[in-house]
C-alpha positions in Angstrom: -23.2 -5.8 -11.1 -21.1 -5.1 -14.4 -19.3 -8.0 -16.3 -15.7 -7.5 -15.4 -14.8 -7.4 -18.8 -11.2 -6.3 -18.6 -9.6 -7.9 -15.4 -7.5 -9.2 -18.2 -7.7 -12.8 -16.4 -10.9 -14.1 -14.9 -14.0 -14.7 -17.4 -17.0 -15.4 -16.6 -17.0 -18.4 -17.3 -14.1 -19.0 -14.8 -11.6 -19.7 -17.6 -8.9 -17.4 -17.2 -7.5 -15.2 -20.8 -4.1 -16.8 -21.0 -5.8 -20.1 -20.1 -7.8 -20.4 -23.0 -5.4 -18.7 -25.1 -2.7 -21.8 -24.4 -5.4 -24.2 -24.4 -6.3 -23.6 -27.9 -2.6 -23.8 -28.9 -2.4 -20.0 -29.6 -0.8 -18.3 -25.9 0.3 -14.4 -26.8 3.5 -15.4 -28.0 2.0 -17.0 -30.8 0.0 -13.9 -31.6 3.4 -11.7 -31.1 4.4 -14.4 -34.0 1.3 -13.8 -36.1 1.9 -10.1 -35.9 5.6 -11.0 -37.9 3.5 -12.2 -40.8 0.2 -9.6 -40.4 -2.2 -12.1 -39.4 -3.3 -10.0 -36.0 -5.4 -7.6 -35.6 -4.7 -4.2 -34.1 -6.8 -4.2 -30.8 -6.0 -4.5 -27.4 -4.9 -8.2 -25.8 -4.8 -7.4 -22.2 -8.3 -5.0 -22.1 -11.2 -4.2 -24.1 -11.8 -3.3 -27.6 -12.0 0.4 -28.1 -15.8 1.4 -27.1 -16.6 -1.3 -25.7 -17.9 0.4 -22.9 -18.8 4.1 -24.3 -18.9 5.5 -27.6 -15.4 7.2 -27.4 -14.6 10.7 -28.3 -11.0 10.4 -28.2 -8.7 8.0 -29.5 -5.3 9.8 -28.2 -4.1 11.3 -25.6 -1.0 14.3 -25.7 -0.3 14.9 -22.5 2.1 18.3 -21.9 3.2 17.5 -18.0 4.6 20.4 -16.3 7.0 19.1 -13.6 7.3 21.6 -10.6 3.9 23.0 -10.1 3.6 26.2 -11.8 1.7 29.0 -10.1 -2.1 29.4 -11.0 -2.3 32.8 -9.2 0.1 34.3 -11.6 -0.5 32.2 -15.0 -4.8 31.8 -15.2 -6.4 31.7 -12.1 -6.1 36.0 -11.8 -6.9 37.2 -7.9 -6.9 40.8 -7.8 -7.1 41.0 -3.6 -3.7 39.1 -3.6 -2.3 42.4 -5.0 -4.8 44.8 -2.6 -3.3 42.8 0.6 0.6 42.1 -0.7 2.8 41.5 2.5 -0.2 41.3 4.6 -0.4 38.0 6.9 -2.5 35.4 5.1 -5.6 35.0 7.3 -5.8 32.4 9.8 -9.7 31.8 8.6 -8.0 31.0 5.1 -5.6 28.6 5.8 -7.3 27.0 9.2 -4.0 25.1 10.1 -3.6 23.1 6.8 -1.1 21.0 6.3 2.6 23.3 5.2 5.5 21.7 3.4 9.0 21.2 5.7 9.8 24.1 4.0 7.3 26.9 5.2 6.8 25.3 8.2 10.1 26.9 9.0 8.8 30.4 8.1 7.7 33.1 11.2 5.2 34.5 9.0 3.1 34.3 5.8 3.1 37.3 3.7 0.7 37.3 0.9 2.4 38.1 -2.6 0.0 39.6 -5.3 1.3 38.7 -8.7 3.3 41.1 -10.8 1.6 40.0 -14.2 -1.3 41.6 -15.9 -4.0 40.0 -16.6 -6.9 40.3 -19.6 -10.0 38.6 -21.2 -9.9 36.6 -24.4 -11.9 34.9 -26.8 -15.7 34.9 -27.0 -15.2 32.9 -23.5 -13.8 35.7 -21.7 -11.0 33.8 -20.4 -8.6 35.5 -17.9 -5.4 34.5 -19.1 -2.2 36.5 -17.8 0.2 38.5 -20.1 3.0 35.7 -19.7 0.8 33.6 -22.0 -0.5 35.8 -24.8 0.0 32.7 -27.4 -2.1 30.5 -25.5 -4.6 33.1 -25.2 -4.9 33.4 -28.7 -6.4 29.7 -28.2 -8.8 30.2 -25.2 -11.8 29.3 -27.1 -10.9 25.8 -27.6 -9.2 25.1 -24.0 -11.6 24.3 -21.1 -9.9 25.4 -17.4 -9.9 23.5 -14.7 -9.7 25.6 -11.6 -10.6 23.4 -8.8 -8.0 20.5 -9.2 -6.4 19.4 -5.8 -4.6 16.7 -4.3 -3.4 14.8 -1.2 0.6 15.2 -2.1 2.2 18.0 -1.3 5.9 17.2 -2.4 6.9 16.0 -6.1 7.8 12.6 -6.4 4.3 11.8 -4.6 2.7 14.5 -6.6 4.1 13.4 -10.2 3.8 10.1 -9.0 0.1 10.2 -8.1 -0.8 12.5 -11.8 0.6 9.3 -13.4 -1.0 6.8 -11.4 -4.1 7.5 -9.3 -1.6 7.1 -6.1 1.4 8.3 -4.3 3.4 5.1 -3.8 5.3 3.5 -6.4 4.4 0.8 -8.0 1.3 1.0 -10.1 0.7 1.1 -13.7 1.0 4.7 -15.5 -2.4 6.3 -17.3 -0.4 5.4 -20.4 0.3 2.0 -19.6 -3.1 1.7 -18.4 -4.5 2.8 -21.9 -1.9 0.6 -23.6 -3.5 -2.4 -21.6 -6.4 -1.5 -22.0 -7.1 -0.5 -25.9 -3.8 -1.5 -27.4 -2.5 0.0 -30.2 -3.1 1.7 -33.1 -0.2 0.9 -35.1 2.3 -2.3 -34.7 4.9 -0.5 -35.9 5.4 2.1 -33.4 5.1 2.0 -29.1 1.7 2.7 -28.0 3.0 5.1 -25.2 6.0 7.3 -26.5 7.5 9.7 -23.5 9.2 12.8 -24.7 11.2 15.4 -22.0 12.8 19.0 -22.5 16.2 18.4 -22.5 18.6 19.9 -21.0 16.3 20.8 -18.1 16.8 21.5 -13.9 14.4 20.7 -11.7 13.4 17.8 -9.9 14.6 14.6 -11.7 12.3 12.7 -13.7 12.5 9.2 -13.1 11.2 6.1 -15.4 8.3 4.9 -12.9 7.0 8.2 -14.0 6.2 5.7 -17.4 6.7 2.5 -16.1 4.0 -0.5 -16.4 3.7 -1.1 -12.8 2.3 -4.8 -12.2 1.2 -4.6 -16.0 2.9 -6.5 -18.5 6.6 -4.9 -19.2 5.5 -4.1 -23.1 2.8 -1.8 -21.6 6.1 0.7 -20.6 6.5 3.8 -22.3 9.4 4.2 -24.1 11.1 7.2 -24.6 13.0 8.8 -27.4 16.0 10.7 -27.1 16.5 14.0 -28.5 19.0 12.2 -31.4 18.8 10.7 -34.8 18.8 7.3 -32.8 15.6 8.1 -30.8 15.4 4.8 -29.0 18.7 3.0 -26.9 20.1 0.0 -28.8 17.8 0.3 -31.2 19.4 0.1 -34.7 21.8 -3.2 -35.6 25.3 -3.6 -34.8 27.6 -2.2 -37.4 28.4 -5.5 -39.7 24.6 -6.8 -38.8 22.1 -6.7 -41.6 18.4 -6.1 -41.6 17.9 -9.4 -42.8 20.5 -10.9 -40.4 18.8 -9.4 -37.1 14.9 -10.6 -38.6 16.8 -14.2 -39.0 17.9 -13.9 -35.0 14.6 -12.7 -34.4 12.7 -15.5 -35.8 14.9 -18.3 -34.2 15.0 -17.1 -30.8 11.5 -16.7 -31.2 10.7 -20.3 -32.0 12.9 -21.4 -29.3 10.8 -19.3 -26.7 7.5 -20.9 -28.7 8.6 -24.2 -27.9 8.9 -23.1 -24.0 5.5 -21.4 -24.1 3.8 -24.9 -25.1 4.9 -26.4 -22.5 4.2 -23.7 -19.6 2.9 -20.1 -19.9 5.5 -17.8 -18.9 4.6 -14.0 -19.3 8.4 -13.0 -19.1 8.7 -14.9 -22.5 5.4 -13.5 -24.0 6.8 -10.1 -23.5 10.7 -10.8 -24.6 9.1 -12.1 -27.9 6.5 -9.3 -28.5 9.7 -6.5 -27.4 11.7 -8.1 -30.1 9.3 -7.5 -32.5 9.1 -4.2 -31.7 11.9 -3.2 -31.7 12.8 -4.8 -35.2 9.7 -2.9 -36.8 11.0 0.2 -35.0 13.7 0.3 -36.7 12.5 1.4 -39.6 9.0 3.2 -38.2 11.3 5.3 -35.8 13.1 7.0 -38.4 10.9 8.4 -40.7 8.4 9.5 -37.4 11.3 11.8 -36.3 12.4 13.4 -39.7 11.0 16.4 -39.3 12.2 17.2 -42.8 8.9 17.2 -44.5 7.5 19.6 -42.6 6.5 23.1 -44.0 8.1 26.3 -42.8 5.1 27.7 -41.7 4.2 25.1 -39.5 8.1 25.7 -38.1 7.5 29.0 -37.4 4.2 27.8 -35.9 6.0 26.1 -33.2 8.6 28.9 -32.4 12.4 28.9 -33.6 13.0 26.1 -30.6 11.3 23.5 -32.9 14.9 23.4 -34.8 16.5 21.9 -31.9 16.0 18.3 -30.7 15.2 18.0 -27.0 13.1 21.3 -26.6 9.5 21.7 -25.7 8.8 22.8 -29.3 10.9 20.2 -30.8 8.5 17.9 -28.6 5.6 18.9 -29.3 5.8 18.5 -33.1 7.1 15.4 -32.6 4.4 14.5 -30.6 1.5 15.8 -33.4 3.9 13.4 -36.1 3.5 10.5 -33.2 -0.3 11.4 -32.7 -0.8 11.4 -36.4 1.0 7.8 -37.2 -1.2 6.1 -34.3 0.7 6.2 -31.2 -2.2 6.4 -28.4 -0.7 7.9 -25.5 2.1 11.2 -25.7 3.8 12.2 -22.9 5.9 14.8 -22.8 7.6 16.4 -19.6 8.7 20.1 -19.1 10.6 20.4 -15.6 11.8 23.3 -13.7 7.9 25.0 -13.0 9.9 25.0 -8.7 10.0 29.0 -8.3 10.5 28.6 -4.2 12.6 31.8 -5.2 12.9 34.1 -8.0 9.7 33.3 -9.4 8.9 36.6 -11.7 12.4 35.2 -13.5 11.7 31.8 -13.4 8.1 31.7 -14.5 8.5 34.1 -17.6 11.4 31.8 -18.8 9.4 28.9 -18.7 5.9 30.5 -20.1 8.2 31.6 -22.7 9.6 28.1 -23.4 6.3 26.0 -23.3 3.7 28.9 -24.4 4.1 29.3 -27.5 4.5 25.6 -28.7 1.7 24.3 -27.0 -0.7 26.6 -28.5 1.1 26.0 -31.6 0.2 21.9 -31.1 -3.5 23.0 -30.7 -3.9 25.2 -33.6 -2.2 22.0 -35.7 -3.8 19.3 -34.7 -7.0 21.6 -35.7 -5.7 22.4 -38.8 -5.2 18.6 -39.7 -8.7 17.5 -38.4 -7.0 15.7 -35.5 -7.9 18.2 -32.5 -11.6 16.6 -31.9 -10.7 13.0 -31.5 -7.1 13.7 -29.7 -7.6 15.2 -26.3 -4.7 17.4 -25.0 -4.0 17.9 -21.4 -1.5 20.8 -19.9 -0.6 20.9 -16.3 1.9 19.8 -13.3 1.6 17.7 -10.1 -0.1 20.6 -7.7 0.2 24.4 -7.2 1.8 27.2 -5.5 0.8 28.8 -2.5 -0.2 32.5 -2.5 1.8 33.6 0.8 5.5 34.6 0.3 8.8 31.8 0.7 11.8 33.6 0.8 12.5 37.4 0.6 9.5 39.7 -0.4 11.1 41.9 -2.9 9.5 41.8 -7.1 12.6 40.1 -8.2 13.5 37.2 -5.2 9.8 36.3 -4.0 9.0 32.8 -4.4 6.2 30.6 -3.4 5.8 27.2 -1.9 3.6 23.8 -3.1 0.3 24.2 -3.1 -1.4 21.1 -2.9 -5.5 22.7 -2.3 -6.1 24.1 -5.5 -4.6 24.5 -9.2 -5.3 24.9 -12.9 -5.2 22.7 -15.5 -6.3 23.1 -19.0 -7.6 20.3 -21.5 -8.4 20.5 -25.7 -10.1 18.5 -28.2 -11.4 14.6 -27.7 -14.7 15.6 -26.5 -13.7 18.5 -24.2 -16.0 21.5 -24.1 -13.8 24.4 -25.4 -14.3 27.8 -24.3 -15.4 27.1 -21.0 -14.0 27.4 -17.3 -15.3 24.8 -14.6 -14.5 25.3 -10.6 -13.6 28.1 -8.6 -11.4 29.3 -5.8 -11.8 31.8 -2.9 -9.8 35.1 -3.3 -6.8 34.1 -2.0 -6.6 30.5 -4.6 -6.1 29.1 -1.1 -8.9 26.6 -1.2 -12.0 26.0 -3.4 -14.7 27.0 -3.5 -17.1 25.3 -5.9 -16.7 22.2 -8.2 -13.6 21.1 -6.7 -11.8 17.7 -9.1 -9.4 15.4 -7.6 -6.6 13.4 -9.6 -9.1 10.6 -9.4 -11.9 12.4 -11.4 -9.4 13.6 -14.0 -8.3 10.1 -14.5 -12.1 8.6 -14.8 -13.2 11.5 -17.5 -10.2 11.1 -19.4 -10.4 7.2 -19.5 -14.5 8.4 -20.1 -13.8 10.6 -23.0 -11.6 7.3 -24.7 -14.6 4.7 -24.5 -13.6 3.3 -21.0 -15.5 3.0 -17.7 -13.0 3.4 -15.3 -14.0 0.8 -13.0 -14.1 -1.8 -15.4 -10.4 -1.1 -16.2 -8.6 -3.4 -14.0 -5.9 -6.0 -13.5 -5.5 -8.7 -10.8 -2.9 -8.7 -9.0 -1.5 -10.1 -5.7 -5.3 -11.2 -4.9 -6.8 -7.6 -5.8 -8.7 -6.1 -8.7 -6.6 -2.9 -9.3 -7.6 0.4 -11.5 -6.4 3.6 -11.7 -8.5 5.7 -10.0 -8.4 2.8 -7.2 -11.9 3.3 -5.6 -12.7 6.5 -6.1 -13.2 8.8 -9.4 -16.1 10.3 -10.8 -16.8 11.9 -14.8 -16.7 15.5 -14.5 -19.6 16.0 -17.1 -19.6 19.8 -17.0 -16.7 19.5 -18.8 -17.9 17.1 -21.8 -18.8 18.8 -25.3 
């Protein structure tokens, strides 16, 4: 059996972390003190140094999360017989009584809909890639596709919610959280998980459990910056309030919460005293991350004229490169409105047009800047669409329902074999076919890829060894460079 090396309480000896942390007069919030003077080290408190368990080939993650679930059929997954058999009935053999959403259970038939995008080759991988992404094709050599990913939820707040967390209930820790636990950070002066979202945006709401901690320490949250000069809430000094005068407040109420912490350990006070600290070194760290000023005007026009405004998907996605590059480990940035349960043809080419183009542009920069093969890139939403017809049948109006069974992702850099496609669907993308990936194995190759065994990753709580692929996950080594 492996050492449990990052339950991030009991050791081996039987002497749990905090234990002999207090015992030897130190406790976290005297390291969250020693960080105010320089005197700790950058690694993670709560997990394991990085590689402790594999030699990792990433040491960030940018993940571009598209909220809705956008439509494989008619963005990479091509299936030509969709077209042959439009408005035919979807085969009974095909869907054999699967589980429908409350909103097609409603429907008195189920008309296939062909998609009304071309589709061509590209790259020396031959990737099918449809029209609506022609910037991303330009890019197909470095992106490995993930055909065969499926899921248990079939509506989005489970959905999101189980992408960010192995499961469907609230509650538990976020991937990003999990890594911030887990490896810690790579640079004091910034969050180790930044989230980012298109704004203004419809959709489904995005809520902040989509980020939250869980049952993890509260300083594990990811924090996320507003589209605005201020980036973070509350963040800079009352108007009257010096530098100085806030780093004086700092320190004293820091000392008084020191003289609690000998007396009893108190993990509310560990992480009030290392969010102060924070928050004060943010406040100069923030600024000059989001002053976009410096960069050139062909790596604007890289990104698409939407980089110039704050809140986009291109503004984001430059932001997140200038995050990646000044050692924030985990990006996440969140594109809604993907829902086409009507008007899809519209709907889909306003949002391929929004996100395209920038996130090929993120690939081609972090390449450029010798940052794309130890940051690993991940593009996709909570589940698919379903191939049969919701709503009218007509080019313009047709839309399609969630499609939990099968959908693409794609993934870049940080030891990701470019250039190649891994799983496959039947003819309809009903239901797969070969190589099929659940959440759980994304979440154990991507922990993989960062040095981590995924079932060594784990926290104690209420009398349970948690992770975040909860007992299942397996590497998908196809995919590995």
């Amino acid at each position: 059996m492996k050492n449990p090396l990052c339950t991030g309480h009991e050791s081996p000896i039987g002497m749990s972390r905090r234990a002999f942390l207090n015992s030897t007069g130190i406790g976290l919030g005297g390291i969250a003190l020693a960080q105010m003077t320089g005197q700790a080290n950058a690694g993670g408190l709560g997990g394991i140094p990085a590689g402790m368990h594999f030699p990792a080939k990433a040491k960030r993650v940018i993940y571009l999360f598209q909220s809705g679930g956008p439509s494989q059929m008619d963005l990479f997954d091509h299936k030509p017989r969709l077209n042959k058999e439009h408005g035919q009935e979807l085969p009974e053999s095909v869907r054999k009584g699967q589980r429908l959403t409350g909103m097609s259970t409603n429907q008195a038939s189920f008309p296939l809909v062909g998609s009304p995008f071309s589709f061509s080759q590209h790259g020396d991988s031959g990737a099918t890639i449809s029209e609506l992404m022609p910037y991303t094709a330009e890019i197909a050599d470095e992106l490995c596709f993930i055909k065969s990913m499926h899921t248990e939820a079939i509506n989005h707040g489970p959905g999101v919610t189980m992408m960010q967390t192995g499961s469907q209930f609230p509650g538990r820790p976020t991937i990003g959280s999990w890594l911030s636990y887990g490896l810690g950070t790579m640079n004091a002066n910034l969050p180790d998980f930044v989230v980012l979202t298109t704004e203004p945006a419809g959709g489904q709401p995005l809520t902040s459990r989509y980020w939250g901690s869980g049952f993890l320490p509260a300083k594990h949250d990811g924090v996320r910056f507003a589209p605005n000069k201020n980036a973070v809430l509350y963040l800079n000094s009352p108007e009257g309030i010096s530098r100085g005068s806030r780093r004086s407040v700092i320190e004293h109420i820091n000392r008084l919460h020191q003289l609690q912490l000998e007396k009893t350990s108190d993990p509310y006070l560990e992480t009030q005293i290392a969010q102060y600290e924070m928050a004060f070194r943010m406040q100069a760290s923030v600024p000059e991350a989001t002053d976009m000023g410096s960069e050139s005007k062909a790596t604007l026009d890289m990104y698409g004229d939407d980089v110039k405004t704050p809140g986009t998907f291109a503004h984001n996605c430059l932001m997140a490169r200038r995050l990646a590059e000044r050692g924030v480990r985990f990006i996440q940035l969140y594109h809604k409105d993907w829902d086409a349960h009507a008007g899809l043809p519209g709907a889909i080419r306003t949002q391929s047009r929004l996100t395209d183009q920038p996130a090929a542009a993120l690939i081609k920069d972090l390449k450029a800047r010798g940052m794309l093969e130890d940051t690993l890139v991940i593009w996709g939403g909570e589940f698919g669409r379903t191939n049969y017809c919701q709503g009218k049948l007509t080019p313009k109006d047709f839309g399609r329902d969630h499609h939990p069974r099968c959908f693409t992702m794609w993934m870049a850099g940080g030891g990701i074999k470019g250039g190649y496609t891994h799983g496959e669907t039947d003819e309809y993308s009903y239901n797969i076919v070969k190589d099929g990936v659940h959440v759980h194995d994304l979440h154990a190759t991507v922990l993989h890829l960062l040095g981590i065994d995924h079932e060594q990753l784990t926290f104690k709580y209420q009398g349970r060894h948690f992770r975040l692929t909860d007992v299942h996950g397996h590497i998908v080594k196809p995919i590995l460079a």
